[in-house]
DSSP file (Angstrom, degrees, kcal/mol; ACC not computed):
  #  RESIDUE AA STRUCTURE BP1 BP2  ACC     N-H-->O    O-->H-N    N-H-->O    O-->H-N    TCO  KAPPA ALPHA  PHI   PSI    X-CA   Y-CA   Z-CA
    1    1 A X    >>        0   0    0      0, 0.0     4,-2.7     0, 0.0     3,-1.8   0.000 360.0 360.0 360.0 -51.9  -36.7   -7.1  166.2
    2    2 A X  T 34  +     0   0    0      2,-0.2     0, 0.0     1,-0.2     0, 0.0   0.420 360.0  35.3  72.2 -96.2  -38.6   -9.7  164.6
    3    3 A X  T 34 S+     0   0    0      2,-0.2    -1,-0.2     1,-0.1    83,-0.1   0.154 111.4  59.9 -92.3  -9.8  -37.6  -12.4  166.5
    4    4 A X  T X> S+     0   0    0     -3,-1.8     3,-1.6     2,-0.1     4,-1.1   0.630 112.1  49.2 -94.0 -48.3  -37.4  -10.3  169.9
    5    5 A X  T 3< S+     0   0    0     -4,-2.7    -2,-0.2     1,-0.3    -3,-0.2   0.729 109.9  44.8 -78.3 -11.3  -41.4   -9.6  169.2
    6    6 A X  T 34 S+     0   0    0     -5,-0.2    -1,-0.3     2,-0.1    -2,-0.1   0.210 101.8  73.3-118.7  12.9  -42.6  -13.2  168.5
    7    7 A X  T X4 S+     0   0    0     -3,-1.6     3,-2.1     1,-0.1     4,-0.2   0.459  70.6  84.0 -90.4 -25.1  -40.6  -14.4  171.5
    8    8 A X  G >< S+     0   0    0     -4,-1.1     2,-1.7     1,-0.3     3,-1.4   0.868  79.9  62.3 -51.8 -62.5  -42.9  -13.0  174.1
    9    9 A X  G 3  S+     0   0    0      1,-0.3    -1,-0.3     2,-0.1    -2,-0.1  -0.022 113.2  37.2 -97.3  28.9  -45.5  -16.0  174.0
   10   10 A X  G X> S+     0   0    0     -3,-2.1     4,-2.8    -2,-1.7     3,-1.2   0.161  74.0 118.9-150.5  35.2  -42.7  -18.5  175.3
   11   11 A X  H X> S+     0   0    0     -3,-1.4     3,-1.0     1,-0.2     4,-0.7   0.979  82.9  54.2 -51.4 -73.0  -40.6  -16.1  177.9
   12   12 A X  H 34 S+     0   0    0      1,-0.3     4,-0.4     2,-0.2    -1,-0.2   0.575 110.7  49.4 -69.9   0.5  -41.6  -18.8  180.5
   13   13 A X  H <> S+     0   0    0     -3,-1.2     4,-1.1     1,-0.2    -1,-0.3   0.871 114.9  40.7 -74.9 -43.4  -40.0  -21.4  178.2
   14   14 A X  H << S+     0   0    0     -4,-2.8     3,-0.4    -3,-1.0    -2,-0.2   0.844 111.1  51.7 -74.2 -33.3  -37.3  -19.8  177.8
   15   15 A X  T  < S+     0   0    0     -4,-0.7    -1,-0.2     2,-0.2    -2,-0.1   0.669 107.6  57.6 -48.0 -28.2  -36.7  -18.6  181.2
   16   16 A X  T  4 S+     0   0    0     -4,-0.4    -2,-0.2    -5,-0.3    -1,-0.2   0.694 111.6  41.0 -98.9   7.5  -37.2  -22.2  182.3
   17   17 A X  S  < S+     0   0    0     -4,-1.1     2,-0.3    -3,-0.4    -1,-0.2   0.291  87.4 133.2-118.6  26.4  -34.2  -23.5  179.9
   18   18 A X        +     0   0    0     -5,-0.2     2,-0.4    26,-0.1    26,-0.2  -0.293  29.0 165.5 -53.5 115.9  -32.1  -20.6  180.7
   19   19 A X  E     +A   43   0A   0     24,-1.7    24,-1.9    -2,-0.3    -2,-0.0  -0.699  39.0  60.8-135.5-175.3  -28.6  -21.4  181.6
   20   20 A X  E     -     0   0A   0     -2,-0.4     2,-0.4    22,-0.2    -1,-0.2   0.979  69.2-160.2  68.2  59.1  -25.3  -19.8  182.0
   21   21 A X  E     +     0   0A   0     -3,-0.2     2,-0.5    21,-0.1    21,-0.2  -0.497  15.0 176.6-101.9 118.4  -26.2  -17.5  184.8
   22   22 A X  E     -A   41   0A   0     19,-1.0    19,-2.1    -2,-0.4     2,-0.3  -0.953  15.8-143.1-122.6 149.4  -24.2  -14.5  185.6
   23   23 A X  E     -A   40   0A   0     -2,-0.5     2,-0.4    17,-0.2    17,-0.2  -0.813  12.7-177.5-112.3 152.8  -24.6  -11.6  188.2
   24   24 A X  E     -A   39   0A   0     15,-2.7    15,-2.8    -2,-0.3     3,-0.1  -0.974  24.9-117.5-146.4 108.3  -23.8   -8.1  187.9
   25   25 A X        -     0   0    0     -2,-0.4     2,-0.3    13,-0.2    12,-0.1  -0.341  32.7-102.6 -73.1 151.6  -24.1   -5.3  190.7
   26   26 A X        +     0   0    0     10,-0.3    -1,-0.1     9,-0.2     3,-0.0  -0.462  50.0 156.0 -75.5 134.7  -26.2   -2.4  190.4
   27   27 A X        +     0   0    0     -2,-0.3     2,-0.2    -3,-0.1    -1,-0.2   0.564  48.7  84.9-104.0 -13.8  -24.2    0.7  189.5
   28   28 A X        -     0   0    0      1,-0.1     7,-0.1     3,-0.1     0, 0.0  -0.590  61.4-156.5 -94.5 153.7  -26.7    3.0  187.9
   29   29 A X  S    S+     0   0    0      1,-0.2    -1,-0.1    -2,-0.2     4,-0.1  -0.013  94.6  72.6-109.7  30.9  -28.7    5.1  190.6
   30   30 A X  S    S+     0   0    0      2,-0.1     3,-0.4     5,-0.0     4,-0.3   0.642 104.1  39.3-116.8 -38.2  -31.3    5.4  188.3
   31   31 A X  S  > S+     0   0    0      1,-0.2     4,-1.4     2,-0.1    -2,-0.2   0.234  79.6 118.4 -69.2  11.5  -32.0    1.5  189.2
   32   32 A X  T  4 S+     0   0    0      1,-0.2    -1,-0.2     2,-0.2    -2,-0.1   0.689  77.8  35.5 -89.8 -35.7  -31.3    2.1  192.4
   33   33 A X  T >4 S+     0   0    0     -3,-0.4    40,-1.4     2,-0.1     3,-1.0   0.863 122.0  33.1 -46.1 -93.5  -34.7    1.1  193.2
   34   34 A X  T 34 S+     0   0    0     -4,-0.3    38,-0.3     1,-0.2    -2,-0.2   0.342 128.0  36.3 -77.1  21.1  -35.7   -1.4  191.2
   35   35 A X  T >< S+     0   0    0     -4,-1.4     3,-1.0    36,-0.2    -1,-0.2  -0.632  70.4 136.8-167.5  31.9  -32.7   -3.1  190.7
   36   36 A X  T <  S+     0   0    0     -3,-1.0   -10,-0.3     1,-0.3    36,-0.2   0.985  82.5  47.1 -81.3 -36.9  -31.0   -2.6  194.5
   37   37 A X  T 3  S-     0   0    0     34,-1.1    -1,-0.3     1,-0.2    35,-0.1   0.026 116.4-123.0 -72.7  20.0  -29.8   -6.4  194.4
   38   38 A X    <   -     0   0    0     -3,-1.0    33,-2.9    -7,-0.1     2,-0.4  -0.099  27.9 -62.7  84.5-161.0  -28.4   -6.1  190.9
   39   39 A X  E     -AB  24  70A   0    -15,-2.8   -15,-2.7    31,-0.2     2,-0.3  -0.910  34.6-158.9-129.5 140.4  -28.8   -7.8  187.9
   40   40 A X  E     -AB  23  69A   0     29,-1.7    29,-0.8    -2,-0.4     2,-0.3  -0.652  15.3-143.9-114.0-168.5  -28.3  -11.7  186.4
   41   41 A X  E     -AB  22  68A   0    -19,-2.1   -19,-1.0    -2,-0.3     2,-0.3  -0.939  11.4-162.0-124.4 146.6  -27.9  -12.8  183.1
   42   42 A X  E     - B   0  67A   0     25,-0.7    25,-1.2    -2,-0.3     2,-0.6  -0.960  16.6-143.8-128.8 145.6  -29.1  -15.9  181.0
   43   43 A X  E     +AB  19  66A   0    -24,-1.9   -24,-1.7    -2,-0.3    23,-0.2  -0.935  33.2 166.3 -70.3  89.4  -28.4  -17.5  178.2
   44   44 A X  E     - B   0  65A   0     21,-1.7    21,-2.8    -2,-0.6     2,-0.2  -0.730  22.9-144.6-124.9 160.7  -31.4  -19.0  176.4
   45   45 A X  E     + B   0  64A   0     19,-0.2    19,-0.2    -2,-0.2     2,-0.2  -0.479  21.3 157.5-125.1 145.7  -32.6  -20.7  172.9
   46   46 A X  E     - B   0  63A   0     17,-1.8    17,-0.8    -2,-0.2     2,-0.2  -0.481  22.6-147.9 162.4 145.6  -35.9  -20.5  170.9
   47   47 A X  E     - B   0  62A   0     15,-0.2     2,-0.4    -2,-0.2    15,-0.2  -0.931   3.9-151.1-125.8 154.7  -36.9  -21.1  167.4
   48   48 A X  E     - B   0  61A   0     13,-0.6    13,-1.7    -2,-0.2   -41,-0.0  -0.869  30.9-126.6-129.0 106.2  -39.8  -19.3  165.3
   49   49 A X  E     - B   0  60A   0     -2,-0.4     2,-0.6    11,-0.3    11,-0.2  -0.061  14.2-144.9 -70.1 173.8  -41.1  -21.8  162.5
   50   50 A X  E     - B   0  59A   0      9,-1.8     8,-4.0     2,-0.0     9,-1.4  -0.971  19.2-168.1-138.4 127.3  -41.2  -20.6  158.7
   51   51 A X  E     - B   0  57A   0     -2,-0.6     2,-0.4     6,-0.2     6,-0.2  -0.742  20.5-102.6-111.8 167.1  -44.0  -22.0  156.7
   52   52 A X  E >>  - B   0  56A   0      4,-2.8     3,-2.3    -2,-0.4     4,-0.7  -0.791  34.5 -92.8-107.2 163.1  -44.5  -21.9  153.3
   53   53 A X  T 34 S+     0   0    0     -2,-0.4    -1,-0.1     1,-0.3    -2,-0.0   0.655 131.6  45.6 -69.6 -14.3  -46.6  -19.9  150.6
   54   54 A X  T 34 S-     0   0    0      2,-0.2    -1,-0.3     1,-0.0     3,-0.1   0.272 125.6-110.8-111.6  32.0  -49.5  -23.2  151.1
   55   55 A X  T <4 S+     0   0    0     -3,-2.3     2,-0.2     1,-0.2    -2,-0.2   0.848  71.7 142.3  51.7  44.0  -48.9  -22.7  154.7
   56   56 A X  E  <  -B   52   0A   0     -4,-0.7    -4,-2.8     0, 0.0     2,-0.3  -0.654  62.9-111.8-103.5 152.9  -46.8  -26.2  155.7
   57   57 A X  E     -B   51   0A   0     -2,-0.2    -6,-0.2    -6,-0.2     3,-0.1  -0.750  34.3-171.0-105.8 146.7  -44.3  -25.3  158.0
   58   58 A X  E     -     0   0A   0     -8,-4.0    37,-0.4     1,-0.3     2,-0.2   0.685  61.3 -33.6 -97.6 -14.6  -40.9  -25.9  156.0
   59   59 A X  E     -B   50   0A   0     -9,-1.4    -9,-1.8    35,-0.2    -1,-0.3  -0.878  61.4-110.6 167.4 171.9  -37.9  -25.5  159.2
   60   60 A X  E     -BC  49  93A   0     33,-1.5     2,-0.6   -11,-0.2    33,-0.5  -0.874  21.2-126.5-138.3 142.3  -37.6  -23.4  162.4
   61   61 A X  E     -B   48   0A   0    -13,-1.7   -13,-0.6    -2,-0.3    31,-0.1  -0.872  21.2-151.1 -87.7 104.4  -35.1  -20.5  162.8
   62   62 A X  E     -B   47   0A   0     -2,-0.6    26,-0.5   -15,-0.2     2,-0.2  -0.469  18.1-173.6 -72.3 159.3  -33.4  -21.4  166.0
   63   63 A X  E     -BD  46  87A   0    -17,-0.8   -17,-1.8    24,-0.2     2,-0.3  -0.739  11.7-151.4-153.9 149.0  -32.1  -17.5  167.9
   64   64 A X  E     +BD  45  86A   0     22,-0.9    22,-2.8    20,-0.3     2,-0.3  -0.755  23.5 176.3-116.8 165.0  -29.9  -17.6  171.0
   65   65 A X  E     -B   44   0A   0    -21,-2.8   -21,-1.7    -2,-0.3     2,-0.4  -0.990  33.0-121.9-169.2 166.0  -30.3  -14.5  173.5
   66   66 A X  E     -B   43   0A   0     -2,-0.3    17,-3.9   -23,-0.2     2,-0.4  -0.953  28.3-140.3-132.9 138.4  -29.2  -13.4  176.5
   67   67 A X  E     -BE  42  82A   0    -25,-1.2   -25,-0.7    -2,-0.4     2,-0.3  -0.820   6.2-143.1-118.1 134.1  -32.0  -12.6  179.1
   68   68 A X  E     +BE  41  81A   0     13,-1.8    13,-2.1    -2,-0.4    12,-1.1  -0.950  21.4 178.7 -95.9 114.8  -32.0   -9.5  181.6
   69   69 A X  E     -BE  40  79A   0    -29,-0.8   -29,-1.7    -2,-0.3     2,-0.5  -0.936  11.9-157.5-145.7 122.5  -33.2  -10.2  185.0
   70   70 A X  E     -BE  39  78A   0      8,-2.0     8,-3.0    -2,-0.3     2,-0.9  -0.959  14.2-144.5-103.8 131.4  -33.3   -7.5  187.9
   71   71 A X        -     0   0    0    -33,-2.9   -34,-1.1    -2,-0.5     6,-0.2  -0.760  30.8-154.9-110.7  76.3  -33.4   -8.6  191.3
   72   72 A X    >   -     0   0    0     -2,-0.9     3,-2.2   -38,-0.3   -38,-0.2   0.373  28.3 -93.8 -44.5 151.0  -35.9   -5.7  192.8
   73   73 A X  T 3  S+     0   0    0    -40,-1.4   -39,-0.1     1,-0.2    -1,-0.1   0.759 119.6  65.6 -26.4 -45.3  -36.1   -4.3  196.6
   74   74 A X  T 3  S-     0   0    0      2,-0.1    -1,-0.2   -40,-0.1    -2,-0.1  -0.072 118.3-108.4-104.7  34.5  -38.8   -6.6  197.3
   75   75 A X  S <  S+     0   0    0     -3,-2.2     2,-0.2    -4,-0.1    -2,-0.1   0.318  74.7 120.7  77.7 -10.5  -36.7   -9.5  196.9
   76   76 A X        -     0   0    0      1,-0.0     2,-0.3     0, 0.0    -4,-0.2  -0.633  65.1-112.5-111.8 167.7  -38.1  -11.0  193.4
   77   77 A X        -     0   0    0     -6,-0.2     2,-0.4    -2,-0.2    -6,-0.2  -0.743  34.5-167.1 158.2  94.2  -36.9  -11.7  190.5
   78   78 A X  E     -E   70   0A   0     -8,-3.0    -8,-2.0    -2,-0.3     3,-0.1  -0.970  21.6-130.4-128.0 123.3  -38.3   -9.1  186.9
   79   79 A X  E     +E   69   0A   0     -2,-0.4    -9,-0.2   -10,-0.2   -10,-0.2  -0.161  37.7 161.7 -30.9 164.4  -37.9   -9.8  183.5
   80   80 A X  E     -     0   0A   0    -12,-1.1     2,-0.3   -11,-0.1   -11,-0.2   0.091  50.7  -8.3-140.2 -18.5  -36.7   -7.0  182.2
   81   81 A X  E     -E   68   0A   0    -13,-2.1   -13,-1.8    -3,-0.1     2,-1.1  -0.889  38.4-142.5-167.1 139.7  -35.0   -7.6  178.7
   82   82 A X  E     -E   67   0A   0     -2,-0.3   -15,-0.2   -15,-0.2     3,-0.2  -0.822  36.2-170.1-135.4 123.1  -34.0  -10.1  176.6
   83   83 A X        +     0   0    0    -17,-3.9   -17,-0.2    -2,-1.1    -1,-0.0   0.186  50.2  21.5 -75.8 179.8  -30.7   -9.0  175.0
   84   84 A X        -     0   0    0    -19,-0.2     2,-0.8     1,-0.1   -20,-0.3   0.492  62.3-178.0  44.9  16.0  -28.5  -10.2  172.1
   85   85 A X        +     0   0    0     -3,-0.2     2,-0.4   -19,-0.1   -20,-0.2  -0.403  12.7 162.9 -82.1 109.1  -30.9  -12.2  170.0
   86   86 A X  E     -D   64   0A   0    -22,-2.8   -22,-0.9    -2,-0.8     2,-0.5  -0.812  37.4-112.9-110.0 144.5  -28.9  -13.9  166.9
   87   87 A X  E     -D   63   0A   0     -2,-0.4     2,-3.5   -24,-0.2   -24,-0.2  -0.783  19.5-127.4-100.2 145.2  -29.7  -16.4  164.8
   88   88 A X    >   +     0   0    0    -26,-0.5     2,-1.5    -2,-0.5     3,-0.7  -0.250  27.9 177.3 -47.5  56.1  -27.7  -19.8  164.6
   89   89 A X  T 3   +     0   0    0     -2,-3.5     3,-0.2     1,-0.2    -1,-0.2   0.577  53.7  91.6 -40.0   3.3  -26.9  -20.0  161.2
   90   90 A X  T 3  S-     0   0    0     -2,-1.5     2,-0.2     1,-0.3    -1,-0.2   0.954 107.0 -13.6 -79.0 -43.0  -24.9  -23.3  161.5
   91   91 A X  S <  S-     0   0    0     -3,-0.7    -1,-0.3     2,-0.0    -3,-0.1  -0.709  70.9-134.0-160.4 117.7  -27.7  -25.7  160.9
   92   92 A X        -     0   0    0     -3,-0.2     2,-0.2    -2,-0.2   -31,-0.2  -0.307  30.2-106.1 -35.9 121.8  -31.9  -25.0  160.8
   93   93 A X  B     -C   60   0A   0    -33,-0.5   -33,-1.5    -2,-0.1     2,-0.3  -0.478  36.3-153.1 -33.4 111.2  -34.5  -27.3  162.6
   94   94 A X              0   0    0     -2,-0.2   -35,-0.2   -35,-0.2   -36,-0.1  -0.865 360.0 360.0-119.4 179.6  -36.3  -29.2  160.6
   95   95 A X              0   0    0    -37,-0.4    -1,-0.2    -2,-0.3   -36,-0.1   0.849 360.0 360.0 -46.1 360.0  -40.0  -30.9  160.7
């Protein structure tokens, strides 16, 4: 949650290296509305630096996530969720 909450102030980064796009039709009638052209999918990256106790930043935690996109009635394109968020473990950014 974390990492979902300190992502918000680079969505348009992340939207604009988004890749791996899948679509999905709307089934739920409870979206039926705001979601009448379905839903895509993304795949996207971003990492949240980690400083240390004299406040020097030490490495970045890179997270992949998978971004929820509704494609409303009025033709555009809404965030709506940004799924999945893990962290890489394989290997950290560093400075």
């Amino acid at each position: 949650m974390y990492a979902k909450a300190n992502s918000s102030s680079i969505i348009k980064e992340m939207i604009e290296i988004a890749t791996n796009v899948s679509f999905a039709k709307n089934y739920a009638l409870k979206h039926s509305t705001d979601a009448k052209y379905g839903w895509y999918r993304y795949d996207t990256r971003f990492a949240i630096p980690v400083y240390n106790d004299s406040g020097e930043l030490v490495r970045y935690n890179v997270f992949k996530s998978r971004i929820l996109v509704r494609h409303a009635e009025d033709g555009k394109l809404y965030l709506y969720d940004i799924l999945r968020t893990k962290k890489e473990t394989n290997r950290p950014l560093k400075q």
